[in-house]
C-alpha positions in Angstrom: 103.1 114.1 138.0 105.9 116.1 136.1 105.6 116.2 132.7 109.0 113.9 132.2 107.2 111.4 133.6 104.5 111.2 131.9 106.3 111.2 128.3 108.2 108.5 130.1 105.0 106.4 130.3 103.4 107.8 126.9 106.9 105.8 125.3 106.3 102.8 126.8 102.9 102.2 126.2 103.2 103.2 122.7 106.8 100.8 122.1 104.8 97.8 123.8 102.0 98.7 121.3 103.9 98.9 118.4 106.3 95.9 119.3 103.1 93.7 119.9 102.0 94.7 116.6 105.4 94.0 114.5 105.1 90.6 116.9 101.8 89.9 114.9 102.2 91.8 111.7 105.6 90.0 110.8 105.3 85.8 112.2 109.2 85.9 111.7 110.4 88.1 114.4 107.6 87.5 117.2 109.4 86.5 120.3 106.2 85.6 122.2 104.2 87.6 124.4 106.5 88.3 127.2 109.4 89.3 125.1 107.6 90.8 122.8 106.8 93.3 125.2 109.8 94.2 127.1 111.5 94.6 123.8 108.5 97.1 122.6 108.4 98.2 125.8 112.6 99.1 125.3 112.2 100.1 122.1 109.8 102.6 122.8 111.5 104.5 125.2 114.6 104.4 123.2 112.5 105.9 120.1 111.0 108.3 122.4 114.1 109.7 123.6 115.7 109.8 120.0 111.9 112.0 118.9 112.8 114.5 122.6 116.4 114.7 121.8 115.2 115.9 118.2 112.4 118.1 119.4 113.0 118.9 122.6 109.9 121.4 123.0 108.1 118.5 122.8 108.5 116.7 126.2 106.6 119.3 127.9 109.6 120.2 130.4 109.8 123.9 128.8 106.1 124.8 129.0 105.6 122.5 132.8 102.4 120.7 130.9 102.3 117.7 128.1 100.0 119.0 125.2 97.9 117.1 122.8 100.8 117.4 120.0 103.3 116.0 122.5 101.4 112.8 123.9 100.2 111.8 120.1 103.9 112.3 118.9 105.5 110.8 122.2 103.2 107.5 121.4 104.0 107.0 117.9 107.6 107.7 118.4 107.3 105.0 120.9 105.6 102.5 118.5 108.1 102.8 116.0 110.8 102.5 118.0 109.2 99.7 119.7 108.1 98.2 116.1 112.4 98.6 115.1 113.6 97.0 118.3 111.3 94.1 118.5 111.8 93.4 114.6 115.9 93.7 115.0 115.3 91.4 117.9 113.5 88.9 116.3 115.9 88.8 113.2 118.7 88.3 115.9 117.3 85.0 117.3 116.6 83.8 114.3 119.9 84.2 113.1 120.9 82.4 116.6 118.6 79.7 116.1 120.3 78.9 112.1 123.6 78.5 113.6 
């Protein structure tokens, strides 16, 4: 499996992690379980690309293998950005919903 792959997966897991737990963590922006997760799921690979774009030695394309290092920082990127999309998300239907 090439090693672009496999950050590709490390982001989404760690987006639908971190955008199931800003689901649960903040009442006000869960969007139940199914969109919770595609949104995490979204936001995760959209933090993960910003965390490559910034350190690119980090996806593991350079070297051919994903390190320790890479996979730990390639899943929290993901949360967060996960965590961000799913809470902007939230905030939007809400803001939907008032009007």
């Amino acid at each position: 499996m090439s090693a672009t792959l496999v950050t590709l997966i490390l982001q989404i897991i760690g987006g639908i992690a971190g955008g199931n737990a800003a689901g649960v963590a903040i009442e006000k922006v869960n969007l139940g379980p199914l969109l919770t997760t595609i949104a995490g799921a979204l936001g995760g690979v959209a933090g993960g690309q910003i965390f490559t774009a910034l350190l690119p030695e980090t996806a593991g394309v350079i070297t051919g293998h994903v390190g320790l290092a890479s996979i730990v920082g390639h899943l929290v990127a993901g949360g967060a950005g996960g965590a961000i999309l799913t809470a902007i998300a939230g905030q939007i239907r809400n803001a939907m919903a008032k009007s």
